[in-house]
PDB file of N, CA, C and O in Angstrom:
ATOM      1  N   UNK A   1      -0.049-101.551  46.723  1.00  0.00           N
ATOM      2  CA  UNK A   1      -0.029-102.456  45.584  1.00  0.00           C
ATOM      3  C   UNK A   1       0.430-101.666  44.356  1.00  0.00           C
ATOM      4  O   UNK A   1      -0.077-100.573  44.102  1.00  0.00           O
ATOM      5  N   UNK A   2       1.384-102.207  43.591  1.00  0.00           N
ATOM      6  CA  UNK A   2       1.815-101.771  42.361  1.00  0.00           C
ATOM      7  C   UNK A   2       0.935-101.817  41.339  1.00  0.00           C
ATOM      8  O   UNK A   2       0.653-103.016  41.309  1.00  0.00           O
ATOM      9  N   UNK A   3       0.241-101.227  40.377  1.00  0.00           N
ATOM     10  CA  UNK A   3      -0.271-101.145  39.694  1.00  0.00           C
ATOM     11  C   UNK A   3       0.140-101.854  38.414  1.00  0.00           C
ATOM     12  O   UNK A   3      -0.545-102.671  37.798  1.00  0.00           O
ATOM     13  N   UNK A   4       1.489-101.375  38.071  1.00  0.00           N
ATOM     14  CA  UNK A   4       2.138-102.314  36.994  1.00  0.00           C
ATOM     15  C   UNK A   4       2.131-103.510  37.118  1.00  0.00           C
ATOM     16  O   UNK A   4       1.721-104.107  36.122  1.00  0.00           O
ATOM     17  N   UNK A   5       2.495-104.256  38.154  1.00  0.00           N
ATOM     18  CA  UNK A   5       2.452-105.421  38.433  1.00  0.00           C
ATOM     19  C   UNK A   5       1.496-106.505  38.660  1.00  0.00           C
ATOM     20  O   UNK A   5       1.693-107.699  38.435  1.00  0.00           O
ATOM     21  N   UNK A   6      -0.080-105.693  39.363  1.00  0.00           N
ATOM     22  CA  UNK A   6      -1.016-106.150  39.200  1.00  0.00           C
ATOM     23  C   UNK A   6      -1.876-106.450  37.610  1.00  0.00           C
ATOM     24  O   UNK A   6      -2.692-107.300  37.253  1.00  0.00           O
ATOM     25  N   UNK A   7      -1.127-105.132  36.838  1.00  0.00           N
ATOM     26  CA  UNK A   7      -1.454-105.116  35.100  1.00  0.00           C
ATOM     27  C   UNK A   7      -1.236-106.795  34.797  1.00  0.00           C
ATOM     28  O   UNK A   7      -1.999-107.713  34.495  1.00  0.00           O
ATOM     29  N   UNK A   8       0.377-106.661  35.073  1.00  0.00           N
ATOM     30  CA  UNK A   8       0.859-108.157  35.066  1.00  0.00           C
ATOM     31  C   UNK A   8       0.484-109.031  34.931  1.00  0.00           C
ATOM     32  O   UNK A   8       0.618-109.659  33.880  1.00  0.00           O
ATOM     33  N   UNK A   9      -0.278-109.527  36.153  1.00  0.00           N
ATOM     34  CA  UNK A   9      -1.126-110.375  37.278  1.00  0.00           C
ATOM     35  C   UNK A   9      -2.115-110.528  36.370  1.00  0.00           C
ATOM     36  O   UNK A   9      -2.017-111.585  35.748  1.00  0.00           O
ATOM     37  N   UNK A  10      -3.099-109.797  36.053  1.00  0.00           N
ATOM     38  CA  UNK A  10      -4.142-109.666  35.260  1.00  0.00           C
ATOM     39  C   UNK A  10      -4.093-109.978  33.998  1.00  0.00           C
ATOM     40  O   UNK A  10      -5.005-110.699  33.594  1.00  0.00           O
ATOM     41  N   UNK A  11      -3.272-109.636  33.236  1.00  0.00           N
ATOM     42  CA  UNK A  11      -2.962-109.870  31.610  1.00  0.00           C
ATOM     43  C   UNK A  11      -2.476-112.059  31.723  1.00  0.00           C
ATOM     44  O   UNK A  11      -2.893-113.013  31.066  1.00  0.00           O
ATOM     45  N   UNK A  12      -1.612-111.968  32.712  1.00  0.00           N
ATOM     46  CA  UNK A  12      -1.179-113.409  32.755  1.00  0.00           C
ATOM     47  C   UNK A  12      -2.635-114.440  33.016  1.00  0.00           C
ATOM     48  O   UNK A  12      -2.948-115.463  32.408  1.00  0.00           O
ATOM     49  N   UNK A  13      -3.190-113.899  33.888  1.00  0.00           N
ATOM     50  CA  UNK A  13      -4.753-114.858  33.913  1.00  0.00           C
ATOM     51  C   UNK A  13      -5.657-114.778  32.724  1.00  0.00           C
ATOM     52  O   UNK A  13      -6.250-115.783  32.334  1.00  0.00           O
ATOM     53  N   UNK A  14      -5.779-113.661  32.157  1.00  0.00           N
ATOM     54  CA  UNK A  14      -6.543-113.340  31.065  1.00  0.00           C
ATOM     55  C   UNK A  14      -6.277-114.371  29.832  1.00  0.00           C
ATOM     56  O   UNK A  14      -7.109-115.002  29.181  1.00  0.00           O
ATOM     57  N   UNK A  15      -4.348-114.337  29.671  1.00  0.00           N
ATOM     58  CA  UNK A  15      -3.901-115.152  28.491  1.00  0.00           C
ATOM     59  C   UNK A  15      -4.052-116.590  28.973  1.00  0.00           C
ATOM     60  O   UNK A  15      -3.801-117.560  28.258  1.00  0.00           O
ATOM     61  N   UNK A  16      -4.447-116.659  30.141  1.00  0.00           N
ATOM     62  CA  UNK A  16      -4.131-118.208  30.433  1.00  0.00           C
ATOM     63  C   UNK A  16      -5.528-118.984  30.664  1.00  0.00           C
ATOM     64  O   UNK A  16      -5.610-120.174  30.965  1.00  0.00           O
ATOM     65  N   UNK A  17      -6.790-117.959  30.438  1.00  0.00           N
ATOM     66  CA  UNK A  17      -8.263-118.840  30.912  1.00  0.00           C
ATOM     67  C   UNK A  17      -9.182-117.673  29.838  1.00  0.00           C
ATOM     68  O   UNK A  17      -9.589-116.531  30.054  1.00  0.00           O
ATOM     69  N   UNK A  18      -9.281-118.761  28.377  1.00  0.00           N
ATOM     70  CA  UNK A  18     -10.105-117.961  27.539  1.00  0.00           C
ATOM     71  C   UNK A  18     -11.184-117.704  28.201  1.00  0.00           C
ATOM     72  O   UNK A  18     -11.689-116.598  28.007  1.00  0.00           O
ATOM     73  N   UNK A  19     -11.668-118.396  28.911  1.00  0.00           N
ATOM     74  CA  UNK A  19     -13.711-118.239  29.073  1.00  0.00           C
ATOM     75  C   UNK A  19     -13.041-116.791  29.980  1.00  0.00           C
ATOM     76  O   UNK A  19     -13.535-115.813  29.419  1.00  0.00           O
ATOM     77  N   UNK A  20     -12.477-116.497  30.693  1.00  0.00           N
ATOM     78  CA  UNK A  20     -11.837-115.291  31.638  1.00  0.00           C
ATOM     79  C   UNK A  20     -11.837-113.788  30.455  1.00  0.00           C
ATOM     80  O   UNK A  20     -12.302-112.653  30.560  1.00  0.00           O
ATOM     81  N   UNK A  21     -11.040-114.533  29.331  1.00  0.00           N
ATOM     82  CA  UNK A  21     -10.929-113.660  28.716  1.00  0.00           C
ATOM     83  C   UNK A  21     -12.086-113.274  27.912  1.00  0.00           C
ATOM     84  O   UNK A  21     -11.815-112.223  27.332  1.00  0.00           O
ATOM     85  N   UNK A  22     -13.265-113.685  27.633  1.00  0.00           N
ATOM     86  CA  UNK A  22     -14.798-113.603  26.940  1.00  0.00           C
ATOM     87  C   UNK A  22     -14.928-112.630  27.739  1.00  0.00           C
ATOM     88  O   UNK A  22     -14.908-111.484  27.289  1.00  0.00           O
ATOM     89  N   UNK A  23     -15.169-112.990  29.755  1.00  0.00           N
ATOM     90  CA  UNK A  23     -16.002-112.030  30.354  1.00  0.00           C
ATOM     91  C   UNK A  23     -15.761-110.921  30.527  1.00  0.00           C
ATOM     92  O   UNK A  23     -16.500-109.965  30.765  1.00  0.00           O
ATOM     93  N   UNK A  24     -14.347-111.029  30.376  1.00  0.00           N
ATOM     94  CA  UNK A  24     -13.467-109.488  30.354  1.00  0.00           C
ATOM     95  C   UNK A  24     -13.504-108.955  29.086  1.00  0.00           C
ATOM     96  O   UNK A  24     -13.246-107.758  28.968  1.00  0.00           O
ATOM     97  N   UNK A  25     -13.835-109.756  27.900  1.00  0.00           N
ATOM     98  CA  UNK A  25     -13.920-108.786  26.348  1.00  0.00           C
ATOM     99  C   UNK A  25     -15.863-108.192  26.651  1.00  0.00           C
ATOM    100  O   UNK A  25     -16.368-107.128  26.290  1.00  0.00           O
ATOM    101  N   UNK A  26     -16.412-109.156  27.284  1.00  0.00           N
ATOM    102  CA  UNK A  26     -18.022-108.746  27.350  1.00  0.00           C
ATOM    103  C   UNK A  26     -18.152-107.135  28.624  1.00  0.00           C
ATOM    104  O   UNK A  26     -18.848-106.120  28.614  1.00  0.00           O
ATOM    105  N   UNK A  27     -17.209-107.608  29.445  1.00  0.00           N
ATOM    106  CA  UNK A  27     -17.622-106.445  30.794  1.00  0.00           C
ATOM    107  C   UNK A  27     -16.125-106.359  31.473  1.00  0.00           C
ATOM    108  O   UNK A  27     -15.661-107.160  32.284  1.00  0.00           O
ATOM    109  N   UNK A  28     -15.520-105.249  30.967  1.00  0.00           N
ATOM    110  CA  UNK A  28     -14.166-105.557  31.790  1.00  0.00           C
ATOM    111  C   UNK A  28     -14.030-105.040  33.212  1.00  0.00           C
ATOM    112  O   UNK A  28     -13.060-105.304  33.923  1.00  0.00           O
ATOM    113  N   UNK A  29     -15.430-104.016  33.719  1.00  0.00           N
ATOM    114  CA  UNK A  29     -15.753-103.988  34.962  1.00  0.00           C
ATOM    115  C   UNK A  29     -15.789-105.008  35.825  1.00  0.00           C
ATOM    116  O   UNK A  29     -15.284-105.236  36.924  1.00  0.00           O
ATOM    117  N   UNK A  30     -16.391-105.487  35.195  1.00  0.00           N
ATOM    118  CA  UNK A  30     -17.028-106.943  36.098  1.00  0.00           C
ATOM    119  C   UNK A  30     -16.309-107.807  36.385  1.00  0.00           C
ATOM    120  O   UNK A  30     -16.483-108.270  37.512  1.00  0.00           O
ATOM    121  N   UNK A  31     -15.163-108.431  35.506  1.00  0.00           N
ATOM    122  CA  UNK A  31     -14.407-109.308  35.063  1.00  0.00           C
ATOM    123  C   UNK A  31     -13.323-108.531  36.156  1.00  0.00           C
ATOM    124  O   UNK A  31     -12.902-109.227  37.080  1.00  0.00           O
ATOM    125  N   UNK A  32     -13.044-107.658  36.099  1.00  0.00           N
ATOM    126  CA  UNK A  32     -12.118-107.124  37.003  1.00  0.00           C
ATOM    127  C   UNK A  32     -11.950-107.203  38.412  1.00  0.00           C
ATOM    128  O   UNK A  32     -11.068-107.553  39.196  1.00  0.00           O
ATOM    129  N   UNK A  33     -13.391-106.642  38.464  1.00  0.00           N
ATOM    130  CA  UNK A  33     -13.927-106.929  40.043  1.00  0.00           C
ATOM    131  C   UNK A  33     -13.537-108.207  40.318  1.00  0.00           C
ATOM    132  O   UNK A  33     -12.498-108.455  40.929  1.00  0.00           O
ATOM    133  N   UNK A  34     -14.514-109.278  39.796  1.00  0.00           N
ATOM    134  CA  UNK A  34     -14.180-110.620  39.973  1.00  0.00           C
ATOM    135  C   UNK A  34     -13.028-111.216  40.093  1.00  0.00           C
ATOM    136  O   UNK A  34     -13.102-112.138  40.905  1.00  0.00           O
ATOM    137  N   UNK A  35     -11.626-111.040  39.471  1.00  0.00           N
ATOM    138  CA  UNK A  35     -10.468-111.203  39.450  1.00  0.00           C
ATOM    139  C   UNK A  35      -9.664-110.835  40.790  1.00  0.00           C
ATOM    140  O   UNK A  35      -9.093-111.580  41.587  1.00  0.00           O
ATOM    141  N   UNK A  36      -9.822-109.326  40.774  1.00  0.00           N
ATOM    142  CA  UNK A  36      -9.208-109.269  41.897  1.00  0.00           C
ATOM    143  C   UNK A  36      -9.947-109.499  43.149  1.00  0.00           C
ATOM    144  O   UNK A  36      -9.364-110.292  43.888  1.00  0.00           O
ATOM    145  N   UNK A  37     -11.088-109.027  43.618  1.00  0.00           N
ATOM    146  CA  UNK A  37     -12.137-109.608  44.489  1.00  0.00           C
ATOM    147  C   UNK A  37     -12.071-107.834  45.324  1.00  0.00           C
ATOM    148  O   UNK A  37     -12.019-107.509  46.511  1.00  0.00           O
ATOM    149  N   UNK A  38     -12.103-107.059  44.106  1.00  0.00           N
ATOM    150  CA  UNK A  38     -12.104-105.516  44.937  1.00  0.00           C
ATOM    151  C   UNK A  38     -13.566-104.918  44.094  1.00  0.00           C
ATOM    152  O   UNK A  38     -14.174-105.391  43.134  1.00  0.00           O
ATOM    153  N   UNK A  39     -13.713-104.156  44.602  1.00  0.00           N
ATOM    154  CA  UNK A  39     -15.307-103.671  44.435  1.00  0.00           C
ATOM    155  C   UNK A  39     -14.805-101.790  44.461  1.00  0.00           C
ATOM    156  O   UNK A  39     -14.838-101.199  45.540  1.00  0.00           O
ATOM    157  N   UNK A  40     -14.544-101.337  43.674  1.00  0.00           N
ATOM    158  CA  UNK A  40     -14.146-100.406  43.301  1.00  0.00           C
ATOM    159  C   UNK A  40     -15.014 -99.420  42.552  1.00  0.00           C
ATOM    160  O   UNK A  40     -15.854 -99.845  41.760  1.00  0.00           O
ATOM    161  N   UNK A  41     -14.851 -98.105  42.766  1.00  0.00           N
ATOM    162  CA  UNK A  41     -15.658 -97.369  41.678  1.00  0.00           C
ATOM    163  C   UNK A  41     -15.215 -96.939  40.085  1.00  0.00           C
ATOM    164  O   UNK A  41     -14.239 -96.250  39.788  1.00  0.00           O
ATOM    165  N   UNK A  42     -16.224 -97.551  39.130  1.00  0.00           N
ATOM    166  CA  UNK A  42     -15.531 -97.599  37.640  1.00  0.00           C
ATOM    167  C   UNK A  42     -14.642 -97.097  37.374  1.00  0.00           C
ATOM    168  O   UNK A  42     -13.729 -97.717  36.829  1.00  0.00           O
ATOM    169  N   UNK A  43     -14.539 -95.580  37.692  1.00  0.00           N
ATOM    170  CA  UNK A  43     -13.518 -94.624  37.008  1.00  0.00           C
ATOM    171  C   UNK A  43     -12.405 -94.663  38.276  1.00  0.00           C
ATOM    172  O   UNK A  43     -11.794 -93.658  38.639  1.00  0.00           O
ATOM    173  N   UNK A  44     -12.239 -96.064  38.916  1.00  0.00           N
ATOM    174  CA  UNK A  44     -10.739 -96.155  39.789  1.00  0.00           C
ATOM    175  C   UNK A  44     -10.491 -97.234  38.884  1.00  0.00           C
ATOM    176  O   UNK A  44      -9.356 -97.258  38.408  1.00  0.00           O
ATOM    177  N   UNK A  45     -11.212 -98.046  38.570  1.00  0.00           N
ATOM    178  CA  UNK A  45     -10.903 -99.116  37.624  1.00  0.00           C
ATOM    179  C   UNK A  45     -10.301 -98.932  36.374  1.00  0.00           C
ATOM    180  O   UNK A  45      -9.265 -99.389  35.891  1.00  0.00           O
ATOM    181  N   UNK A  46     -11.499 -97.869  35.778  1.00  0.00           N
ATOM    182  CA  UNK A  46     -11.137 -97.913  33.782  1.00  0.00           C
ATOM    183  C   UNK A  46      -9.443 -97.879  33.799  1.00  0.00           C
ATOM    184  O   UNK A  46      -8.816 -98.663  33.086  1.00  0.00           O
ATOM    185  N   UNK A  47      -8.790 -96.951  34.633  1.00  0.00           N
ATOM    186  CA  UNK A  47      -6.911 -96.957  34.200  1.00  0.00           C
ATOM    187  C   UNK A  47      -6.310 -98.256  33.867  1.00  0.00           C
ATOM    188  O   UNK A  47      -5.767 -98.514  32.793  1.00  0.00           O
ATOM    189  N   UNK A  48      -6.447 -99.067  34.878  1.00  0.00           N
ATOM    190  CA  UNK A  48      -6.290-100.315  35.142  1.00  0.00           C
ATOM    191  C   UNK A  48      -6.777-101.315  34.055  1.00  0.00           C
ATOM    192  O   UNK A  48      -6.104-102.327  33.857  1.00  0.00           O
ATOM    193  N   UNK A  49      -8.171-101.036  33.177  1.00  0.00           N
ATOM    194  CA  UNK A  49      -8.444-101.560  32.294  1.00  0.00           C
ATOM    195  C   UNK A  49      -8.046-101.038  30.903  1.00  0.00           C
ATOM    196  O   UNK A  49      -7.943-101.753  29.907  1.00  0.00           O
ATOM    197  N   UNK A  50      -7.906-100.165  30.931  1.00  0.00           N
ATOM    198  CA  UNK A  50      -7.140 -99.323  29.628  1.00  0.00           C
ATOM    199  C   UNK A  50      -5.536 -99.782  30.085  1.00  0.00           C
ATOM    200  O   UNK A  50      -4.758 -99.714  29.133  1.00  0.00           O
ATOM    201  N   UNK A  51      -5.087-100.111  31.026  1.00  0.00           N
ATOM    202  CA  UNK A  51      -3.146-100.425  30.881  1.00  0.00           C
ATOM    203  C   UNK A  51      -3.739-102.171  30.228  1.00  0.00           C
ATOM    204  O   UNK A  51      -3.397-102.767  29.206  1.00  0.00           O
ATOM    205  N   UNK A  52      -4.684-102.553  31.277  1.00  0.00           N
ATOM    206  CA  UNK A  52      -4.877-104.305  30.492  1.00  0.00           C
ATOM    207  C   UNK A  52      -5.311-104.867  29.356  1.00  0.00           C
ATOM    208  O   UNK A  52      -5.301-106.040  28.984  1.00  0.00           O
ATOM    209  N   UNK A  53      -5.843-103.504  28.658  1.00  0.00           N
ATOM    210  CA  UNK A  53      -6.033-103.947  27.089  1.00  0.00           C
ATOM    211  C   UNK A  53      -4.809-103.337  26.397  1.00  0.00           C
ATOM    212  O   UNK A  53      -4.588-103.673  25.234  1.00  0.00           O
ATOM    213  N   UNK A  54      -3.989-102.464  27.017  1.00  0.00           N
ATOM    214  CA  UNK A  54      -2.875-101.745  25.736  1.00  0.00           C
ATOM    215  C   UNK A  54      -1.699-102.941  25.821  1.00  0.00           C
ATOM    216  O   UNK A  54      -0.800-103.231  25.032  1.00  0.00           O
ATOM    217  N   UNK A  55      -2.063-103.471  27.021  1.00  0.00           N
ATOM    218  CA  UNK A  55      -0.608-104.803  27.705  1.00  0.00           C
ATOM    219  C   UNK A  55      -1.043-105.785  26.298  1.00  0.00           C
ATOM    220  O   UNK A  55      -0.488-105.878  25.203  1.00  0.00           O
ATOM    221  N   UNK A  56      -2.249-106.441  26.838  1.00  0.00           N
ATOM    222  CA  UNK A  56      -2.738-107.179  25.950  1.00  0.00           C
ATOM    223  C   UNK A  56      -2.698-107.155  23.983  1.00  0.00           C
ATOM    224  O   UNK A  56      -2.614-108.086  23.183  1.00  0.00           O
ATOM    225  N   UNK A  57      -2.792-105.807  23.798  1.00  0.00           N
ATOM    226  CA  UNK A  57      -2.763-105.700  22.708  1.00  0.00           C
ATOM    227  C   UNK A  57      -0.918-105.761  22.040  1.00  0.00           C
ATOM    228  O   UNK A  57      -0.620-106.322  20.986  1.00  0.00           O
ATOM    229  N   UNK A  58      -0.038-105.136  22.846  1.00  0.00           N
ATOM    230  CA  UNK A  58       1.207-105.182  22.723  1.00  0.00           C
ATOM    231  C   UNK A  58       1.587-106.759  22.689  1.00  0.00           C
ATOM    232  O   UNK A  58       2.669-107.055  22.183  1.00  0.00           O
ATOM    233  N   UNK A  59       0.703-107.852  23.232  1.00  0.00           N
ATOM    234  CA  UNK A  59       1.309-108.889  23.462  1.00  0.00           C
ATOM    235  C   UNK A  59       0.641-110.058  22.129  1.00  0.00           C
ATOM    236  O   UNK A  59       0.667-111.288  22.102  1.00  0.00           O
ATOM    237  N   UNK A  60       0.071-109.048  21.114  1.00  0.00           N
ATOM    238  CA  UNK A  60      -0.589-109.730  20.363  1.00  0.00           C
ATOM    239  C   UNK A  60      -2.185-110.586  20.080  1.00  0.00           C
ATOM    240  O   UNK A  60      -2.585-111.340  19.192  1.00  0.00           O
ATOM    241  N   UNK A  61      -2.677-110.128  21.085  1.00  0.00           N
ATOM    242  CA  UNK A  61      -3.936-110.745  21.708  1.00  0.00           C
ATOM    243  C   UNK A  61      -5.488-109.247  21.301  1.00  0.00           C
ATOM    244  O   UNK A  61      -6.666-109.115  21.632  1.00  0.00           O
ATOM    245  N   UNK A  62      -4.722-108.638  20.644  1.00  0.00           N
ATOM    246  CA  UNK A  62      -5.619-106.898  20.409  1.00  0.00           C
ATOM    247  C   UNK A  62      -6.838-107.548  19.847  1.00  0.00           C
ATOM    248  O   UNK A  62      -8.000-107.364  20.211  1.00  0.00           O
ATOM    249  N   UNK A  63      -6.257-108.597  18.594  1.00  0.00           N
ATOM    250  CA  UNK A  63      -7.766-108.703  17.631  1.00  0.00           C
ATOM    251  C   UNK A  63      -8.585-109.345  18.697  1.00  0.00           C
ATOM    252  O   UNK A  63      -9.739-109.232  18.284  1.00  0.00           O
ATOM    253  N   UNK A  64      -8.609-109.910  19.758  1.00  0.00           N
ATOM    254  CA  UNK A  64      -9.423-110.351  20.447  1.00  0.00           C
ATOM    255  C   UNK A  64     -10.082-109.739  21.243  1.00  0.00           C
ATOM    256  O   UNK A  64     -10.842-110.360  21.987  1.00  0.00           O
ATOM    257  N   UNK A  65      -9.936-107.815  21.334  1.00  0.00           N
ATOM    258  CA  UNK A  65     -10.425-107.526  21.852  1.00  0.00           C
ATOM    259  C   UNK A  65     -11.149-106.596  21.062  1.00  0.00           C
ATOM    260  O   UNK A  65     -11.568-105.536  21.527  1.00  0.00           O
ATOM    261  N   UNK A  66     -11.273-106.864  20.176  1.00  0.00           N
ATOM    262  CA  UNK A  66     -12.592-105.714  19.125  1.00  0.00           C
ATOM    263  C   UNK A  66     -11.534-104.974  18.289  1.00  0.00           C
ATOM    264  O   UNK A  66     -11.761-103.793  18.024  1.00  0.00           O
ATOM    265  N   UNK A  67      -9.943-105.779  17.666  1.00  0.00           N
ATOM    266  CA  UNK A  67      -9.189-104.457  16.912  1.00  0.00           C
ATOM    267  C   UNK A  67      -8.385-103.812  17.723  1.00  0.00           C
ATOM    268  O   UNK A  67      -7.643-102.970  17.216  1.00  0.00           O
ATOM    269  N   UNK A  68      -8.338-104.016  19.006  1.00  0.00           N
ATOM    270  CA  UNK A  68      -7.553-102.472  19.548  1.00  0.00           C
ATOM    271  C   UNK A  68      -5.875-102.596  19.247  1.00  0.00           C
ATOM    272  O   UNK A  68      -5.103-101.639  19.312  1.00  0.00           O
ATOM    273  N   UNK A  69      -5.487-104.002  18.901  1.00  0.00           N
ATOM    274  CA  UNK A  69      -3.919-103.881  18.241  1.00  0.00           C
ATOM    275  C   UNK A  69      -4.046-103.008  17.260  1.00  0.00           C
ATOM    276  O   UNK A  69      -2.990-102.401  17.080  1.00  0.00           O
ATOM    277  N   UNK A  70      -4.994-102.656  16.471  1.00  0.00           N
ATOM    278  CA  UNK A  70      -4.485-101.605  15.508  1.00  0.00           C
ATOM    279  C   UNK A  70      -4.198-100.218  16.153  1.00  0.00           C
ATOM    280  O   UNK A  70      -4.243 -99.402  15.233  1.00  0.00           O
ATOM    281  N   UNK A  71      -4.026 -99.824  16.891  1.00  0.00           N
ATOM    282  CA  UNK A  71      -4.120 -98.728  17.694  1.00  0.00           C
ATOM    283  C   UNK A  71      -2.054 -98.622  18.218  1.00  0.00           C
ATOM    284  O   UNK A  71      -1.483 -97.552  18.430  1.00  0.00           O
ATOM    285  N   UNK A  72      -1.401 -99.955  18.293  1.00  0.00           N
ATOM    286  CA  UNK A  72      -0.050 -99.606  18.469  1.00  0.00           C
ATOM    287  C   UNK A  72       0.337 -99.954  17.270  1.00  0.00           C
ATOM    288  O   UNK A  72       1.546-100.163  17.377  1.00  0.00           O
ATOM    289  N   UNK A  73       0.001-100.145  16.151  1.00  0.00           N
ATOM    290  CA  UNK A  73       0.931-100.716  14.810  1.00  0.00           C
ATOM    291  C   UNK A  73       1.437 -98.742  13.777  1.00  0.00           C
ATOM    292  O   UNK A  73       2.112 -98.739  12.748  1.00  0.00           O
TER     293      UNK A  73
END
């Protein structure tokens, strides 16, 4: 599985089901798990969640995640 592409995958559901996007701003472990339906250990995850908030934030959606668009401006 491509990683980039799953980023993809992930950022496109996120922008497309706010209550999705709450559980993933509250626990992006969890929210992750749940999404893809993999049960992974955190630190295989966090990469994957650090590319889906920098995607996210590039795509204009940062202030929704606590500010982190200020981080590419």
């Amino acid at each position: 599985m491509e990683i980039k592409a799953k980023v993809e995958e992930i950022v496109a559901k996120l922008q497309a089901n706010p209550a999705l996007m709450k559980a993933f701003q509250a626990n992006p472990i969890k929210a992750l798990e749940q999404m893809t339906g993999l049960d992974l250990p955190d630190e295989q995850l966090q990469p994957v969640i650090t590319a889906v908030k920098a995607k996210l934030a590039a795509s204009g959606l940062g202030e929704k995640l606590g500010g982190l668009g200020g981080l590419f401006q």
